[in-house]
N, CA, C and O of each residue as an XYZ file, in Angstrom:
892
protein
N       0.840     -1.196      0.000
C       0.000      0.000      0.000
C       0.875      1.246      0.000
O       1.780      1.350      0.829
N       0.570      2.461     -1.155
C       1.301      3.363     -1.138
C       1.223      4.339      0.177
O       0.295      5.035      0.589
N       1.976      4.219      0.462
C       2.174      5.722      2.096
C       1.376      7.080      1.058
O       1.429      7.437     -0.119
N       0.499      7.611      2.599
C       0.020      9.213      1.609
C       1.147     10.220      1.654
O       1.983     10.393      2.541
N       0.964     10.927      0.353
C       1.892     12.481      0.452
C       2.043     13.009      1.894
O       1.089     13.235      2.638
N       3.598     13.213      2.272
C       4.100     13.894      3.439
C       3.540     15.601      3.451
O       3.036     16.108      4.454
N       3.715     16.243      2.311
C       2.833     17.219      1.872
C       2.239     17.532      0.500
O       2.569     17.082     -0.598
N       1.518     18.196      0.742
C       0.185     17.533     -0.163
C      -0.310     19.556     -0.894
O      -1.358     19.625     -0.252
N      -0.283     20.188     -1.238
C      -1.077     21.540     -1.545
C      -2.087     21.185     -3.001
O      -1.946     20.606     -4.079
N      -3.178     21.944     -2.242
C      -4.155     21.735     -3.004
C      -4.882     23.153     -3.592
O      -5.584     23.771     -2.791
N      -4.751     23.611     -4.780
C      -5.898     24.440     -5.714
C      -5.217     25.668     -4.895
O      -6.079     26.321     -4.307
N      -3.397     26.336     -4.629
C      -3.185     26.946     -3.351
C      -2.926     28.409     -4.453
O      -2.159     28.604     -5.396
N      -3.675     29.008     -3.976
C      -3.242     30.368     -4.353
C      -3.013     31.939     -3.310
O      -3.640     32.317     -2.320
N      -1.972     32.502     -3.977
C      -1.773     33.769     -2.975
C      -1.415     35.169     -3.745
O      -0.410     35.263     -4.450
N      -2.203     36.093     -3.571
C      -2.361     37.400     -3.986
C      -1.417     38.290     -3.035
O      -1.447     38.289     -1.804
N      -0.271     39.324     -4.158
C       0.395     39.813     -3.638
C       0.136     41.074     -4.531
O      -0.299     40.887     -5.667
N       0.344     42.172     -4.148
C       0.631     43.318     -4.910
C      -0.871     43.888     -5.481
O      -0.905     45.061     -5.851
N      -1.954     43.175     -5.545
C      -3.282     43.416     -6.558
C      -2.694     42.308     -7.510
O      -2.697     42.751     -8.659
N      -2.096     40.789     -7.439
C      -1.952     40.081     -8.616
C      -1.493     38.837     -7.855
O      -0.961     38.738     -6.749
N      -1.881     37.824     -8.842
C      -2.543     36.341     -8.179
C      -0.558     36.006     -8.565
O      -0.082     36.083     -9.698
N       0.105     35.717     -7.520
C       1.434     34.931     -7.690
C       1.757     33.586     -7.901
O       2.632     33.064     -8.592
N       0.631     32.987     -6.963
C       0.186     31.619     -7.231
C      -1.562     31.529     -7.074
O      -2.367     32.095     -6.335
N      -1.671     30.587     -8.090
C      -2.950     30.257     -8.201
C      -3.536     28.756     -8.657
O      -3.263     28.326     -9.778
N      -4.105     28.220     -8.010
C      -4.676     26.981     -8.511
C      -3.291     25.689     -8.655
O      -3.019     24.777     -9.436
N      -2.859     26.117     -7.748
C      -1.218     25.260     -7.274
C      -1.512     23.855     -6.327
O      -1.829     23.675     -5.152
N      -1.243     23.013     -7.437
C      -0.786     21.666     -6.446
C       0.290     20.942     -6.786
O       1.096     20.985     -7.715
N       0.083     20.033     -5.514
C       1.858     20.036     -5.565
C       1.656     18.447     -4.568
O       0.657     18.386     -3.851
N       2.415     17.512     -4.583
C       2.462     16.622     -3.976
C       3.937     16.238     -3.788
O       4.678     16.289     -4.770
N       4.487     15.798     -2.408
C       5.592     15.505     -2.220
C       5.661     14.290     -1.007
O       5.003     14.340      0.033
N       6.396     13.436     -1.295
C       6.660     11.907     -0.303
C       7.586     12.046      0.510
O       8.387     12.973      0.397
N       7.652     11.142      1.493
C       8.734     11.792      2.782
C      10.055     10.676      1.383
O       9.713      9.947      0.452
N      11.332     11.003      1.817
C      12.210     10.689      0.690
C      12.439     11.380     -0.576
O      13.522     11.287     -1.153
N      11.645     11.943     -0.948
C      11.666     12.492     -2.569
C      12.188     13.856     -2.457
O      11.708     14.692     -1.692
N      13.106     14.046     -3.178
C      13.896     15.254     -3.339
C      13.607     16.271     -4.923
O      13.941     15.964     -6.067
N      13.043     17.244     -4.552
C      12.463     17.851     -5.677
C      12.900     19.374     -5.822
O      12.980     20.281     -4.994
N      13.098     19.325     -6.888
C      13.850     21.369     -7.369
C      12.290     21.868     -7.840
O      11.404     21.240     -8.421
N      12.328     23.027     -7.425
C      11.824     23.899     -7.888
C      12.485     24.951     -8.615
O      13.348     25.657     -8.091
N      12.047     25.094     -9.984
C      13.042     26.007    -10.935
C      11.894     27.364    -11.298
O      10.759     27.341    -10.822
N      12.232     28.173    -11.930
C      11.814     29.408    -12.696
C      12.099     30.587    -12.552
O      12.864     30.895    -11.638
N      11.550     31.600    -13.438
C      12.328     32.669    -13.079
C      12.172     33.627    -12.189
O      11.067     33.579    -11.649
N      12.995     34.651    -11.759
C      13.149     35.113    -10.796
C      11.760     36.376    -10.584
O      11.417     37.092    -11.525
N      11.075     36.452     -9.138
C      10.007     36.800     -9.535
C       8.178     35.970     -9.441
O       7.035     36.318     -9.146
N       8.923     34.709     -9.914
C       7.616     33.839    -10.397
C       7.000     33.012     -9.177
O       6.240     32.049     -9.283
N       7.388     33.472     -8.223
C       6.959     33.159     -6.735
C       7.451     31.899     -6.452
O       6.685     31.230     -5.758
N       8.360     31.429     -6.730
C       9.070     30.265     -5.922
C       9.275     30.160     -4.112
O       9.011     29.187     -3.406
N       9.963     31.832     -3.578
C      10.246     31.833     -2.528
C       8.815     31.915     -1.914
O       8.495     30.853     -1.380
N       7.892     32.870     -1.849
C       6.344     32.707     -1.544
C       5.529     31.127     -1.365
O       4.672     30.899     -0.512
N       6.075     30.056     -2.471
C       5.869     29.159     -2.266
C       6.251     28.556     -1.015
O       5.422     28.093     -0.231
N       7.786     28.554     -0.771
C       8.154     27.735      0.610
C       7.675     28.421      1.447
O       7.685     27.800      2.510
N       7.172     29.568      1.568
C       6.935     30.674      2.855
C       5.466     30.158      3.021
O       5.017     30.570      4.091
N       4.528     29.366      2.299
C       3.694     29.348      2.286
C       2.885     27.890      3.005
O       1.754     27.658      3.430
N       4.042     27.184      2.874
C       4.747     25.719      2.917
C       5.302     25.532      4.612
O       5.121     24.553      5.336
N       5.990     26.759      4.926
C       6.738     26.766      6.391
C       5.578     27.152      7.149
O       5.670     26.711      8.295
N       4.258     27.968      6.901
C       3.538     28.968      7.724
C       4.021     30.041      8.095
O       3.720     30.442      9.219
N       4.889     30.800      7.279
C       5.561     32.166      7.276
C       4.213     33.082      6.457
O       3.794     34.209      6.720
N       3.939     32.488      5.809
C       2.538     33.128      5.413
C       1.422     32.050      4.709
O       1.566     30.918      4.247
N       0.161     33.006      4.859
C      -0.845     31.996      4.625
C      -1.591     31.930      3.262
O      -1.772     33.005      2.691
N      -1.955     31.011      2.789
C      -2.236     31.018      1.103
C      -4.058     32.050      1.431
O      -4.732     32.070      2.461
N      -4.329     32.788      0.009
C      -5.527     33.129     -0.353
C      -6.834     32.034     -0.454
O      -8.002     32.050     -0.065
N      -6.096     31.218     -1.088
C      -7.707     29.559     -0.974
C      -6.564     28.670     -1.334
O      -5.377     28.903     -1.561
N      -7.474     27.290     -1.313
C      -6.759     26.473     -1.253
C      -6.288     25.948      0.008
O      -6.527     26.612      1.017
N      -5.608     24.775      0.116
C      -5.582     23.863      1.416
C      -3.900     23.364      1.220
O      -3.518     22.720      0.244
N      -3.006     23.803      2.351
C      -1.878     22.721      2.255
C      -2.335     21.765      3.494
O      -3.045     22.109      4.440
N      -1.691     20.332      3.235
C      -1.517     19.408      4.095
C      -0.573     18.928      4.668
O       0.039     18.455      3.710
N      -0.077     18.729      5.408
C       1.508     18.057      5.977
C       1.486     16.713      7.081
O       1.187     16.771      8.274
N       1.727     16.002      6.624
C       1.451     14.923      7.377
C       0.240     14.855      7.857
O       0.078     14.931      9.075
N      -1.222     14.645      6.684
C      -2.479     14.444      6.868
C      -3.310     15.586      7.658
O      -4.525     15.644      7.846
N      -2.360     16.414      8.036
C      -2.982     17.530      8.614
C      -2.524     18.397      8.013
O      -1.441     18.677      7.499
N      -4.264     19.160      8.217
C      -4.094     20.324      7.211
C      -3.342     21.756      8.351
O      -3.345     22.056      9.545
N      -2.849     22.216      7.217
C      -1.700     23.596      8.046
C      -3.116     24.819      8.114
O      -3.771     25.344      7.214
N      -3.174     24.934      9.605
C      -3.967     26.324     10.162
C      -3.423     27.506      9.685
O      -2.381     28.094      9.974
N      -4.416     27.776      8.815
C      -3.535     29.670      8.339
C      -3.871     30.386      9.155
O      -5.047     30.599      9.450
N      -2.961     30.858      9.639
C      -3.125     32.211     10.241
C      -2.681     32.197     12.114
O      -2.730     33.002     13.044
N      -2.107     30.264     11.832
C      -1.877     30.558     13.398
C      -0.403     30.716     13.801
O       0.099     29.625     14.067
N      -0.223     30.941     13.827
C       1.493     31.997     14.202
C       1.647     30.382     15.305
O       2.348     29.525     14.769
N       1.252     30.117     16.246
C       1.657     29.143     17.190
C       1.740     28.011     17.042
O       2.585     27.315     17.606
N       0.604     27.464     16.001
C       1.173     26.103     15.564
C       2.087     26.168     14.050
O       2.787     25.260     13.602
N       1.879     27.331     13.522
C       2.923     27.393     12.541
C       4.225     27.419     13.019
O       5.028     26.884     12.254
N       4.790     27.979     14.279
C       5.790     27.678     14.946
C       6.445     26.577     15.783
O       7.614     26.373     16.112
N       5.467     26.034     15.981
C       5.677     24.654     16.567
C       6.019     23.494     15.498
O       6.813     22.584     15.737
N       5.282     23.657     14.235
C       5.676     22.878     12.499
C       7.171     23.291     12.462
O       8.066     22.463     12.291
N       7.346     24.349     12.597
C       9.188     24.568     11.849
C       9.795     24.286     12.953
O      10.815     23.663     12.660
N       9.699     24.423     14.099
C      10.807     24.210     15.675
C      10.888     22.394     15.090
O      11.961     21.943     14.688
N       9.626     21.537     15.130
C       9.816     20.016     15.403
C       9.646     19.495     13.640
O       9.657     18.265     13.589
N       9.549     19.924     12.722
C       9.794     18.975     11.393
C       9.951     19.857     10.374
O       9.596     19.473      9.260
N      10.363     20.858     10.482
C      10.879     21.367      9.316
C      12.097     22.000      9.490
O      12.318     22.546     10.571
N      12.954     22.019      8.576
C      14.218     22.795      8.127
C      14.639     23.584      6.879
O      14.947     23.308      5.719
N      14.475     25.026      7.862
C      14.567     25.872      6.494
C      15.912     26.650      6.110
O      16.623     27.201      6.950
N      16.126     26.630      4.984
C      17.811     27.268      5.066
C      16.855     28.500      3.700
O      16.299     28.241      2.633
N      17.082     29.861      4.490
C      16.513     30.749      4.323
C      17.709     31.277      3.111
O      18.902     30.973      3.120
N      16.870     32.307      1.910
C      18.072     32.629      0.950
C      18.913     34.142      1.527
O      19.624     34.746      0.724
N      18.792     34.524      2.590
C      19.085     35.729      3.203
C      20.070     34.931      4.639
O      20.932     35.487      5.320
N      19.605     33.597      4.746
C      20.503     32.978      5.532
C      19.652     33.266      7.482
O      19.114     32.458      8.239
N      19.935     34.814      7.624
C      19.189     34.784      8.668
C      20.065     34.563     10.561
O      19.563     34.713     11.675
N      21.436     34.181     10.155
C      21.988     33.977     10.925
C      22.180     35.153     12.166
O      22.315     36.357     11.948
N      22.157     34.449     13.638
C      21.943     35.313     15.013
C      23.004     36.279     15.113
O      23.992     35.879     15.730
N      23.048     37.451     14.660
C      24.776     38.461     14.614
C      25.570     37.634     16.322
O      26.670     37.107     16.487
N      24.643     37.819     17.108
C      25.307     37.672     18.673
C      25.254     36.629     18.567
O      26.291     36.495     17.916
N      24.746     35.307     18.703
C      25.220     33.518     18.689
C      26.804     33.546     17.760
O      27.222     34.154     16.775
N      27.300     32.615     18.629
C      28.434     31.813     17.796
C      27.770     31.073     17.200
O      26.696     30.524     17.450
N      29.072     31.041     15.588
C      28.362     29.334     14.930
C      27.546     28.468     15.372
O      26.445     28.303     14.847
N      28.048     27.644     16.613
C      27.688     26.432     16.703
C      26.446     26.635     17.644
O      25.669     25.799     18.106
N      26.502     28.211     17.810
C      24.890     28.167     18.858
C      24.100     28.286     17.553
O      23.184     27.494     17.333
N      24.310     28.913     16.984
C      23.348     29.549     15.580
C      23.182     27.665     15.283
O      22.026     27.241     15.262
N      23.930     27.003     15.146
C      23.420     25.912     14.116
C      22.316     25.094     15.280
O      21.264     24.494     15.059
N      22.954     25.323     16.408
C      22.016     24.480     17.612
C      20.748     24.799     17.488
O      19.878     23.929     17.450
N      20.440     26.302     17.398
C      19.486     26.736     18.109
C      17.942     25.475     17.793
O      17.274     25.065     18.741
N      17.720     25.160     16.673
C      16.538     24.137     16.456
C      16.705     23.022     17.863
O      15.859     23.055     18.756
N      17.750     22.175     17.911
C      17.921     21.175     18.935
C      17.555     22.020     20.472
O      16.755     21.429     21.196
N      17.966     23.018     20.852
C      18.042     23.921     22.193
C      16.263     24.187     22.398
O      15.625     24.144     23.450
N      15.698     24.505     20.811
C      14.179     25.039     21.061
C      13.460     23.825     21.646
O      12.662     23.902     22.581
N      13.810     22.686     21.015
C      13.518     21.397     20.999
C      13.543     20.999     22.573
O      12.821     20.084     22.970
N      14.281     21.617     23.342
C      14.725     21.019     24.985
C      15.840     20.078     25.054
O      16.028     19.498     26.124
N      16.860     19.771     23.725
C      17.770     19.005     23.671
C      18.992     19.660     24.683
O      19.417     20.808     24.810
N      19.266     18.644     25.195
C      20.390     19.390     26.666
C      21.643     19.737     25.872
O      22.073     19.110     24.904
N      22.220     20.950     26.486
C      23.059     22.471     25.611
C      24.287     21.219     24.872
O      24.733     21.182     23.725
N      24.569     20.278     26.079
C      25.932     20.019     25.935
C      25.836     19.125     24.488
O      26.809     18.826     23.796
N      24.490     18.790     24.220
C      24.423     17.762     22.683
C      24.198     18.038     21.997
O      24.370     17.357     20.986
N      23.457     19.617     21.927
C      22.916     20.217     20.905
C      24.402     20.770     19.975
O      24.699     20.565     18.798
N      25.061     21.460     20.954
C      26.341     21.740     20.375
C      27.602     20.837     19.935
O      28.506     21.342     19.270
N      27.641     19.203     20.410
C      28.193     18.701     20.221
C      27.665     18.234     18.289
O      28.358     18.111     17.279
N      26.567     18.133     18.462
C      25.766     17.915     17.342
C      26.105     18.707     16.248
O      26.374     18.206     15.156
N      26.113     20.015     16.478
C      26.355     21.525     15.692
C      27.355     21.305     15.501
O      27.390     20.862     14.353
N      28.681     21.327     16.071
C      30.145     21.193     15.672
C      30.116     19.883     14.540
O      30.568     20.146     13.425
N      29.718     18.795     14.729
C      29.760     17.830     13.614
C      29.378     18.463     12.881
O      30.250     18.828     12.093
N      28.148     18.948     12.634
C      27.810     19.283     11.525
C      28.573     20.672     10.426
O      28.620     20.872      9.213
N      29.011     21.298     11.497
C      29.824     22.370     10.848
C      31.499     21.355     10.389
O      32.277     21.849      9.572
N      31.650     20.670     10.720
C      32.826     20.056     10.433
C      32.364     19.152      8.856
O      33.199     18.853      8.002
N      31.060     18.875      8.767
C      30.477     18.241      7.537
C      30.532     19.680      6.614
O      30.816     19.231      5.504
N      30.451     20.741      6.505
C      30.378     21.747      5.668
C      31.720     22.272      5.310
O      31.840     22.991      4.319
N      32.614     21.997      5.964
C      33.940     22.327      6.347
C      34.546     23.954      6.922
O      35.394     24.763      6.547
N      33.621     23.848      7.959
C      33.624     24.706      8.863
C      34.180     24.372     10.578
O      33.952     25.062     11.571
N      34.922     23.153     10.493
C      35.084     22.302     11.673
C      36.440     23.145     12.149
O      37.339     23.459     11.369
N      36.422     23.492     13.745
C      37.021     23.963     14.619
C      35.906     25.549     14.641
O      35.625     26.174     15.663
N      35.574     25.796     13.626
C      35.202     27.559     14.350
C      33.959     27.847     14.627
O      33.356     28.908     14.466
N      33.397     26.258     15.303
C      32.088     27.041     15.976
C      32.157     28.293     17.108
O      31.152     28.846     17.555
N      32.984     28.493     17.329
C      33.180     29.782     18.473
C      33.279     31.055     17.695
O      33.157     32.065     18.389
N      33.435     31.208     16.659
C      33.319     32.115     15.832
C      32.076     32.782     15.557
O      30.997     32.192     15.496
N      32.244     34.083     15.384
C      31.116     34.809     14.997
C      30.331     34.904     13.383
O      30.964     34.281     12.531
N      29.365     35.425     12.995
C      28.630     35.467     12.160
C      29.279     36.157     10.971
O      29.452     35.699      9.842
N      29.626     37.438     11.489
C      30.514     38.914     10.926
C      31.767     38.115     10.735
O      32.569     38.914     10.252
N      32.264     37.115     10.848
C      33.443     36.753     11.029
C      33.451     36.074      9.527
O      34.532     35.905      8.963
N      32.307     35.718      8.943
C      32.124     34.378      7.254
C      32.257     35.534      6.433
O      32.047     36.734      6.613
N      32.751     34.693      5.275
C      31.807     35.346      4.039
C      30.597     34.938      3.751
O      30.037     34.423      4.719
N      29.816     34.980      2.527
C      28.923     35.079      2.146
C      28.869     33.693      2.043
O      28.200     33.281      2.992
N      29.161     33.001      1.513
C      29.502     31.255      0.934
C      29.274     30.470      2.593
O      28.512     29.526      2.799
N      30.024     31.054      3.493
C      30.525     30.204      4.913
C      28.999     30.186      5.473
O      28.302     29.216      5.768
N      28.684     31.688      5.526
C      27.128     31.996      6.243
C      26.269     30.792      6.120
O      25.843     30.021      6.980
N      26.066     30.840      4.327
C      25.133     30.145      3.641
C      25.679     28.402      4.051
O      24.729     27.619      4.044
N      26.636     27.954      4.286
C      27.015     26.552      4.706
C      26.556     26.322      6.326
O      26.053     25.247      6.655
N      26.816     27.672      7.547
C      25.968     27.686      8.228
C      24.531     27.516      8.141
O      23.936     26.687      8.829
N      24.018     28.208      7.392
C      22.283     27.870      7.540
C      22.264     26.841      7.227
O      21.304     26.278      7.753
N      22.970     26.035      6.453
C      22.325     24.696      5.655
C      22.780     23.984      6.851
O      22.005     23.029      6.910
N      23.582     23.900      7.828
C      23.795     23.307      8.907
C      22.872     23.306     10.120
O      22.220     22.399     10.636
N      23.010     24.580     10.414
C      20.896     24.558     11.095
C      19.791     24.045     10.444
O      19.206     23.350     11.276
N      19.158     24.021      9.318
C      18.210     23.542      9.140
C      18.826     22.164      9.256
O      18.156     21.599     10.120
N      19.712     21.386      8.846
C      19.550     19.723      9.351
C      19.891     19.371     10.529
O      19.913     18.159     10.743
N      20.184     20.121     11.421
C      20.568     19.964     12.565
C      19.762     18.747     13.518
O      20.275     17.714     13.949
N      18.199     19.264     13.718
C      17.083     18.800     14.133
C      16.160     17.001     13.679
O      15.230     16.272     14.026
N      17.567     17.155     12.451
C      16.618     15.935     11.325
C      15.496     16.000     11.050
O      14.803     14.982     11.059
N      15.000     17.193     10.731
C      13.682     17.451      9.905
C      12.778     16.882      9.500
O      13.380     15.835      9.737
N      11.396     16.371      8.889
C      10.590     15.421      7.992
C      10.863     16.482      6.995
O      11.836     15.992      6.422
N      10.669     17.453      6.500
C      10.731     18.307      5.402
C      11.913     19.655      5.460
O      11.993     20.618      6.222
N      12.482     19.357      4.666
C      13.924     20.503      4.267
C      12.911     21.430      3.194
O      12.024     20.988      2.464
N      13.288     22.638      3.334
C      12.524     23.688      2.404
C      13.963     24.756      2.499
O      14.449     25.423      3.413
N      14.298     24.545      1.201
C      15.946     25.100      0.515
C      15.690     26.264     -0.088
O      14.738     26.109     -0.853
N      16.193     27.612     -0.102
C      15.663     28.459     -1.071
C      17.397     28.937     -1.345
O      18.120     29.727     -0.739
N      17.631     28.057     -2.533
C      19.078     28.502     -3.128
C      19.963     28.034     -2.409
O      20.892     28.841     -2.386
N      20.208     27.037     -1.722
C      21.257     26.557     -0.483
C      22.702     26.562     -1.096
O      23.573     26.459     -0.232
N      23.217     26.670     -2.543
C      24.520     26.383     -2.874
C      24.819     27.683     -3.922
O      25.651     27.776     -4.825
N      23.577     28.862     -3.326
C      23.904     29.845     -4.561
C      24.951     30.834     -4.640
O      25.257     31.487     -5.637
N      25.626     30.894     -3.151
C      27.352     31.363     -3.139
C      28.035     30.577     -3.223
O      29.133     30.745     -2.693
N      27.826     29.615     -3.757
C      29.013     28.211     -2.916
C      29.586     27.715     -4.443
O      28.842     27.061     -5.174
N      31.116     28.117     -4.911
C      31.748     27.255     -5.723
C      31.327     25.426     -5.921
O      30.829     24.645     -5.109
N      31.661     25.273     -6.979
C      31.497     24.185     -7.435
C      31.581     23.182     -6.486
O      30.504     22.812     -6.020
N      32.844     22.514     -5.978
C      33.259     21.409     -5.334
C      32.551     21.862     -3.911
O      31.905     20.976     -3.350
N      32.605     23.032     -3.334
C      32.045     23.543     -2.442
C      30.331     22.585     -2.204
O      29.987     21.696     -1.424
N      29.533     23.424     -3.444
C      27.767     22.881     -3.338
C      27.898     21.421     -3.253
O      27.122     20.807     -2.520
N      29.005     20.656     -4.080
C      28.720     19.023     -4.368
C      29.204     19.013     -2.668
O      28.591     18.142     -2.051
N      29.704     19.423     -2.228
C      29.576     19.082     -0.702
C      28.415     19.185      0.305
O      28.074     18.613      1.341
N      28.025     20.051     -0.379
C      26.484     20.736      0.974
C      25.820     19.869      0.375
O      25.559     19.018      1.224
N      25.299     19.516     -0.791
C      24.610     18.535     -1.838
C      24.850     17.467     -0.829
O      24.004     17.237      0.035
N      26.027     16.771     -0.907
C      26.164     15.523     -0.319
C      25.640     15.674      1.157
O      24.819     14.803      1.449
N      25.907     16.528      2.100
C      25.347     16.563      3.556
C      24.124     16.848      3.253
O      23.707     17.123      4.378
N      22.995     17.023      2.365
C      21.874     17.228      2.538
C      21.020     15.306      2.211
O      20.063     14.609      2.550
N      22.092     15.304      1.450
C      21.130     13.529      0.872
C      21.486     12.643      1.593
O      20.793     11.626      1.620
N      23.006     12.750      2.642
C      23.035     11.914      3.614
C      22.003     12.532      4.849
O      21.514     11.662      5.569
N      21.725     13.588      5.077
C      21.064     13.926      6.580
C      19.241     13.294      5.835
O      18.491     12.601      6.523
N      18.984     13.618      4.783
C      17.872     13.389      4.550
C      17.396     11.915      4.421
O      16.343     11.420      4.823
N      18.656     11.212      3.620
C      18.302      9.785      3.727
C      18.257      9.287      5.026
O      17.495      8.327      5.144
N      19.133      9.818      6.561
C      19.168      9.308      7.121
C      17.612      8.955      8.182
O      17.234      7.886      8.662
N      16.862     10.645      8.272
C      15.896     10.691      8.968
C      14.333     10.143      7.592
O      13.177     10.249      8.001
N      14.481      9.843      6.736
C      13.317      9.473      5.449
C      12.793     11.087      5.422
O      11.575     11.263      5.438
N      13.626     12.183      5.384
C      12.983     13.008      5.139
C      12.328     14.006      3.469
O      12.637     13.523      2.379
N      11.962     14.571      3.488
C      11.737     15.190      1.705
C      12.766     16.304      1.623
O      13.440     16.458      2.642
N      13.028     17.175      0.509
C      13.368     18.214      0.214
C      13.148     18.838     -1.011
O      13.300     18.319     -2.116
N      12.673     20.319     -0.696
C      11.743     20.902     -1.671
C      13.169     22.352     -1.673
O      13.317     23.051     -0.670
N      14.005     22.542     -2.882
C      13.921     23.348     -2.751
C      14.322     24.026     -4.420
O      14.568     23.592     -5.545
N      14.162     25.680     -3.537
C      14.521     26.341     -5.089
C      15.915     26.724     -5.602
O      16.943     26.872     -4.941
N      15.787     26.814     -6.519
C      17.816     26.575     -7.513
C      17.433     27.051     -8.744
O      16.337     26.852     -9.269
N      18.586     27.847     -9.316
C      18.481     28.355    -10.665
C      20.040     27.612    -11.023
O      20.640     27.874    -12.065
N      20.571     26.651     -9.978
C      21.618     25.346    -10.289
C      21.059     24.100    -11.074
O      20.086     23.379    -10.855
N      22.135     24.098    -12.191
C      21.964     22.989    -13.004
C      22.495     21.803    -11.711
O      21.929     20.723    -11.540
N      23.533     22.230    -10.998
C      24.739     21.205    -10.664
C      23.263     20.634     -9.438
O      23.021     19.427     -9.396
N      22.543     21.470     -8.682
C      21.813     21.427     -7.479
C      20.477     20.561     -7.769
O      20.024     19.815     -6.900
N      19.751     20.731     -9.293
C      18.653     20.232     -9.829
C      18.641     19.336    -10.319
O      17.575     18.800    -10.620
N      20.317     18.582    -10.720
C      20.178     17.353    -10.881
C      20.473     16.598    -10.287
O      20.719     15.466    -10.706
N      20.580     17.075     -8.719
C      21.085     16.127     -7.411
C      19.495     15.763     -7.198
O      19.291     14.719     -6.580
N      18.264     16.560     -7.671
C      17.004     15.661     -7.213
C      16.180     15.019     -8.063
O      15.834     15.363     -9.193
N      15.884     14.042     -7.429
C      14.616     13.009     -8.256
C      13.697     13.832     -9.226
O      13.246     13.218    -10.193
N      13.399     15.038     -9.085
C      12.490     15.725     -9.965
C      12.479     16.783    -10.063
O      12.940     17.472     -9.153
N      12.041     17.257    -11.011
C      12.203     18.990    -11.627
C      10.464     19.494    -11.386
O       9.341     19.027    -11.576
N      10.962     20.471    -10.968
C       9.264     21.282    -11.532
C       9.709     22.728    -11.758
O      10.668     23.192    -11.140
N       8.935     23.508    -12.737
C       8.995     24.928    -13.571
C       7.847     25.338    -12.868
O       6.838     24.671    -13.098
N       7.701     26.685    -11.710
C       6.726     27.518    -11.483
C       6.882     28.844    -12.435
O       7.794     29.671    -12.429
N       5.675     28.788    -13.279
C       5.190     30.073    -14.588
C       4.139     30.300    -14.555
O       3.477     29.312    -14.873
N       3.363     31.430    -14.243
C       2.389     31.756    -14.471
C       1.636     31.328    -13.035
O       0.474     30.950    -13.185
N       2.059     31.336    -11.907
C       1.604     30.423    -10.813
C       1.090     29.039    -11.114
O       0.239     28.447    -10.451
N       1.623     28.651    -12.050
C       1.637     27.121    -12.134
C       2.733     25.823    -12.257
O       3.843     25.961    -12.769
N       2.356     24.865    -11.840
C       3.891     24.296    -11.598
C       3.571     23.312    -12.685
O       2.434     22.919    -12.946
N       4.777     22.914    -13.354
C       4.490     22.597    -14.648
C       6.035     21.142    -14.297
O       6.769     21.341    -13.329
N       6.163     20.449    -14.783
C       6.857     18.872    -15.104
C       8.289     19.586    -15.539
O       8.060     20.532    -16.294
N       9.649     19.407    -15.284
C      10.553     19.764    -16.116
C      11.090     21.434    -15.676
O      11.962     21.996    -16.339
């Protein structure tokens, strides 16, 4: 018997500006399945995951996430969805100026009630998987642009997620660099059966997943 969609959006549309960004959007995704979202810049890709996390709430239409449908508009259980199964590596990154590294990567495990001394032991591995290993004591102001972005991708898997929601995770990151974050994302994901949805205007990033989709016209289209 097939397992149901981990998330599921149905007929989802959202009005921004006086103009429909998405409309009549569905979308189905399995815990395991790793999927790009491509198009051009503009065409509401990021609105999509924001819509997806409970950062904001769709116009009509229904998302589902693990058989339950996501409450629009509730700030508290939308926060409680991203603290315990989701991981988001934001395209602005988002990182705490005052946390060190390895608190910044903790912080999901710490919200969680995971005791300090594992959360950070946890965080340092993982910054050592990005190749950021020794400077969790380091500050934020201290990266470049590339390091930041290997931080966030280290917080969002921190927690082992059911759903990763990526918006550009390797879009400072040299070549050999992304095939690295690439690789820590399909080992952390294979490890917990989790999904990952995210967006890339990377050839190298879109063909690390099982499937392509084109959002145009607020519609998501095969390819």
């Amino acid at each position: 018997m097939t397992a149901p969609p981990l998330l599921e959006l149905a007929q989802v549309g959202r009005r921004l500006g006086g103009r429909w960004v998405l409309r009549g959007l569905d979308l189905s995704l399995r815990a395991g399945e790793r999927v790009a979202l491509l198009g051009e810049s503009g065409s509401g890709k990021s609105t999509l995951l924001n819509l997806v996390a409970g950062l904001d709430a769709p116009d009509e239409g229904r998302i589902r996430f693990d058989g339950q449908i996501l409450p629009a508009g509730n700030a508290d259980a939308s926060a409680a969805l991203r603290r315990d199964a989701l991981g988001f590596v934001f395209q602005a990154f988002h990182l705490i100026a005052h946390l060190t590294l390895a608190q910044n990567v903790a912080v999901p495990l710490l919200l969680q009630g995971c005791p300090r001394a594992d959360a950070l032991a946890r965080a340092d591995a993982l910054l050592a998987r990005v190749g950021l290993g020794g400077r969790g004591a380091g500050l934020p102001r201290e990266l470049s642009g590339g390091e930041q972005q290997r931080v966030a991708l280290a917080r969002a898997l921190v927690h082992r997620p059911r759903l990763v929601l990526a918006d550009e995770p390797t879009g400072n990151l040299d070549p050999a660099t992304a095939a690295r974050a690439l690789r820590l994302i399909e080992d952390e994901i294979a490890a917990s059966g989790a999904a990952l949805l995210m967006v890339t205007h990377s050839t190298q990033a879109a063909g690390f997943c099982d499937r392509r989709l084109t959002l145009h016209d607020g519609i998501l289209r095969p390819g």
